[in-house]
C-alpha positions in Angstrom: 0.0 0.0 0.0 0.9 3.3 -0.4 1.7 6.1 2.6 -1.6 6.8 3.7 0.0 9.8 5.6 1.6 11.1 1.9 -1.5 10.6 -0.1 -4.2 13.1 0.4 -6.1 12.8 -2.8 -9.3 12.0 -1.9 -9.5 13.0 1.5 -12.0 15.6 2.7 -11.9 18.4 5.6 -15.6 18.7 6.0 -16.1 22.6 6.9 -19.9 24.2 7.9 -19.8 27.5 8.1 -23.2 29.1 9.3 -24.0 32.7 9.4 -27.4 34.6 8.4 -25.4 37.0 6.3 -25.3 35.4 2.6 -22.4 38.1 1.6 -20.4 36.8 5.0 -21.1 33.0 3.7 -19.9 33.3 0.3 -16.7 35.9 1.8 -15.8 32.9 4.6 -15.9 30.6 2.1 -13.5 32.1 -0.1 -11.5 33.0 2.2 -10.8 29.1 3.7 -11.0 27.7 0.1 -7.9 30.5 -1.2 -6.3 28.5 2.0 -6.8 24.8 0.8 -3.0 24.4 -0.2 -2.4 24.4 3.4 -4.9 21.9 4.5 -3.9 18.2 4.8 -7.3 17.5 3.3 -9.2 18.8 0.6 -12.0 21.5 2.0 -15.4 20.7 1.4 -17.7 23.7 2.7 -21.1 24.1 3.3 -22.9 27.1 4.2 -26.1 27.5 6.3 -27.9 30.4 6.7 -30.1 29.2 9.6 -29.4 26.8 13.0 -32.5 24.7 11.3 -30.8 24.5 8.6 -27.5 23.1 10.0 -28.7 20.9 12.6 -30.4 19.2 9.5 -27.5 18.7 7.7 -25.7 17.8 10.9 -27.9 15.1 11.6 -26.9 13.6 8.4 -23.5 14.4 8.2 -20.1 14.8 9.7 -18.0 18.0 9.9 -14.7 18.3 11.1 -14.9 22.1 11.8 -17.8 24.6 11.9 -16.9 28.6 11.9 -20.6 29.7 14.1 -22.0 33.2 13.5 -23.7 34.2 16.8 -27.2 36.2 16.0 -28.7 33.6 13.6 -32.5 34.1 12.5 -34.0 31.3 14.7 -31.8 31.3 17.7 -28.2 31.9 18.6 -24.6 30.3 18.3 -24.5 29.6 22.0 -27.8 27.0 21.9 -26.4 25.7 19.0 -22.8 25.0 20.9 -24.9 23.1 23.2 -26.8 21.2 20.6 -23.7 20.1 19.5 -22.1 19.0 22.6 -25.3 17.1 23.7 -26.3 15.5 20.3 -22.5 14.1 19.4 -20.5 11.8 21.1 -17.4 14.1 19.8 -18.2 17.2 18.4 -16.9 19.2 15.7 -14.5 21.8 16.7 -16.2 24.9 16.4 -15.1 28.5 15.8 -17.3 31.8 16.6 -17.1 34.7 14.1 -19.2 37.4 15.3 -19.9 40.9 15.7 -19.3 41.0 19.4 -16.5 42.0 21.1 -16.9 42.2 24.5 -14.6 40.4 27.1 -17.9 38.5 28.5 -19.0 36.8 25.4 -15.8 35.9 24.7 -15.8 34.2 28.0 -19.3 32.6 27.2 -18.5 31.3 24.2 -15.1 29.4 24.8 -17.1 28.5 28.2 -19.9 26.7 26.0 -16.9 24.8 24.2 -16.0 27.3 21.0 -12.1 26.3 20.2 -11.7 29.7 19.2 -13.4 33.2 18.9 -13.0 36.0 16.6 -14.4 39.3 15.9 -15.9 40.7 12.6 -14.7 42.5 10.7 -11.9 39.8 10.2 -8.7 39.5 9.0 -8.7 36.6 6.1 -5.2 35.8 7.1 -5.9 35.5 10.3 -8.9 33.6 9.7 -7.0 30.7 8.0 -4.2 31.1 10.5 -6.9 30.3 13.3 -8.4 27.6 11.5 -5.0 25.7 10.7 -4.4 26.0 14.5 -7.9 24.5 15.3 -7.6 21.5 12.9 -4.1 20.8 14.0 -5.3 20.9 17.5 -8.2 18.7 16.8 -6.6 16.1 14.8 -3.6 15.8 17.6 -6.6 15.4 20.0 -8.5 12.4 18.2 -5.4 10.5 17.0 -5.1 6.6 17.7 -3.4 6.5 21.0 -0.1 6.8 22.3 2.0 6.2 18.4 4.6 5.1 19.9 6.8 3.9 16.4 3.6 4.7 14.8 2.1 1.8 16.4 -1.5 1.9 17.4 -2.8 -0.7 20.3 -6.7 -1.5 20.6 -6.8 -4.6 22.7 -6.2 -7.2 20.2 -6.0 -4.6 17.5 -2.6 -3.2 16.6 -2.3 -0.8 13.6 1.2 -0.3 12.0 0.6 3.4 10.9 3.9 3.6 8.7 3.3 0.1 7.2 -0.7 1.0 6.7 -1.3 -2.8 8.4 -3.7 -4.4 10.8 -2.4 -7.5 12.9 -5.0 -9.2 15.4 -3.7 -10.9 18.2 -0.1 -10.0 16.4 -1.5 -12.0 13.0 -1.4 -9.5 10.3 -4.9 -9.4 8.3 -4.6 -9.3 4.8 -6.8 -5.8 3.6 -7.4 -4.0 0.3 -6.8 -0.5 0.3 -10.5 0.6 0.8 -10.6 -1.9 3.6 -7.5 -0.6 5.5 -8.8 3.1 4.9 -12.1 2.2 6.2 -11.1 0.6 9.8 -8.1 3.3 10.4 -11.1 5.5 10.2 -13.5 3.5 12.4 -10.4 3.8 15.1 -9.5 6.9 14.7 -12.7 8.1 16.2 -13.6 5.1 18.1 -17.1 4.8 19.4 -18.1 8.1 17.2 -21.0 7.6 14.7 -19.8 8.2 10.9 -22.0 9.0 8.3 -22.0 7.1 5.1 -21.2 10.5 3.2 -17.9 11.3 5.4 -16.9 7.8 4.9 -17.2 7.3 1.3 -15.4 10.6 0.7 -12.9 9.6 3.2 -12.4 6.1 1.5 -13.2 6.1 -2.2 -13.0 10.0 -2.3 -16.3 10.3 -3.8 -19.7 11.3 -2.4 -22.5 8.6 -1.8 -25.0 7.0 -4.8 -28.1 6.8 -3.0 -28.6 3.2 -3.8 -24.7 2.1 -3.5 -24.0 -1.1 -1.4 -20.2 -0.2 -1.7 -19.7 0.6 1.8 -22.1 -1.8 3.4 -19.9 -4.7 1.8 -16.6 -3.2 3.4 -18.2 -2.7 6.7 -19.1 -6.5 6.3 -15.6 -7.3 5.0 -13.9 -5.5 7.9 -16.0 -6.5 10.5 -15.5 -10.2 9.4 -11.8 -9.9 8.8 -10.8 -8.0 12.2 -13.3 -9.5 14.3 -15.1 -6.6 15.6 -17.8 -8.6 17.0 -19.5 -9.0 20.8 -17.5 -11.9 20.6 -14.2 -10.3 21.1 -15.3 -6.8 22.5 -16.9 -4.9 19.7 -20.0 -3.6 18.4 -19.5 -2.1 14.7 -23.3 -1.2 14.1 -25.2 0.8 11.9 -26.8 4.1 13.2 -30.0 4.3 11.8 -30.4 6.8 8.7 -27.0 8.0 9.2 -23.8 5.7 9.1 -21.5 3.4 11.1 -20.0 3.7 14.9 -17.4 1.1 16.2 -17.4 1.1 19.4 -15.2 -1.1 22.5 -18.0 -3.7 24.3 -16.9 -2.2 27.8 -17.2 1.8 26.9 -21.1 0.9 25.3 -21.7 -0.7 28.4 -20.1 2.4 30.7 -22.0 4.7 28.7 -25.0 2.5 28.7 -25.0 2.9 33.2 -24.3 6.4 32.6 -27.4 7.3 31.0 
């Protein structure tokens, strides 16, 4: 296989960017697209004008980032913050861009989780600057573990990050591409629920046909081939209308006493 660290063809950095100001939208947007270059994966930006709006796409999909206006038309970027937080198991980092200033809502909003605040009018620069920082903050928070010689340890699982190979119970498992791909992704934000869209883009670089059974088939494949069953300690189970989660038997069952 090839360096999955080196190729980045494919690979999306899924960005919402909501704000009731279409002219704001469509300058944000530009602004983080002029930075792509930059990005370790490609952008892929969707713009909301409404909280309705985005918690509906949300629902549906998964963003890595999402740059939050706070006066939207049917409620604020605070309530949304805490949408977020409640509704996903690990949220997308988020990054206010607003009008306000002061010292308290700065305070509010980093309280209510932001990674990040910054005032309008704003300095495309430092917009992208900010955003870097943010992803790079984020993707050093979800990586696989302690990589210790880029090796990955999940109970029985082991992933050889520079080799791109899976062993269980120190047996390597022989994977296609597509396959690998799919269950570095499944770790890499272990007991998170993927939708079908982020996954396709994230594996075959290429958004989902409605009445595709590609991914279905890997998840089978994988699931088979690395035993992610009860039987050993997983659950890798479909979220109804939206995608995939794997998941460790014991954290399902801690979360499952917690609720």
């Amino acid at each position: 296989m090839e360096s999955l660290g080196n190729d980045t063809e494919g690979q999306v950095m899924r960005i919402a960017v909501v704000d009731d100001d279409k002219i704001a939208l469509e300058h944000i947007a530009r602004t983080l697209e002029a930075n792509s270059l930059d990005m370790e994966r490609r952008p892929d930006i969707q713009s909301f004008g409404t909280a309705k709006d985005f918690t509906r796409a949300a629902v549906r999909d998964t963003f890595d980032l999402v740059v939050l206006d706070w006066q939207l038309p049917d409620g604020d970027g605070i309530t949304l913050l805490g949408w977020m937080k409640s509704f996903f198991e690990m949220p997308p980092a988020v990054i206010m861009l607003t009008n306000r200033q002061a010292e308290a809502d700065v305070v509010e909003a980093l309280s209510a989780g932001a990674e990040d605040f910054i005032s309008k009018p704003y300095r495309p620069k430092e917009l992208q600057a900010r955003v870097m920082a943010v992803l790079r903050r984020k993707n050093a928070h979800t990586s696989l573990g302690n990589k210790a010689g880029g090796v990955i340890q999940h109970g029985n699982i082991q992933i050889d990050l520079g080799r791109e190979a899976i062993f269980v119970n120190s047996a390597e498992i022989k994977l296609t591409r597509q396959e690998y791909r799919l269950a570095y992704q499944l770790f890499s934000q272990l007991g998170c629920p993927l939708s079908r869209s982020y996954l396709y883009e994230y594996v075959w670089g290429r958004a989902d046909h409605p009445n595709s059974r590609t991914l279905d088939v890997h998840i089978y494949r994988v699931r088979k081939k690395l035993g992610l069953t009860a039987e050993y300690g997983w659950n890798l189970v479909s979220v109804y209308g939206y995608g995939y989660r794997l998941q460790a038997q014991g954290d399902e069952e801690a979360e499952s006493v917690a609720g």
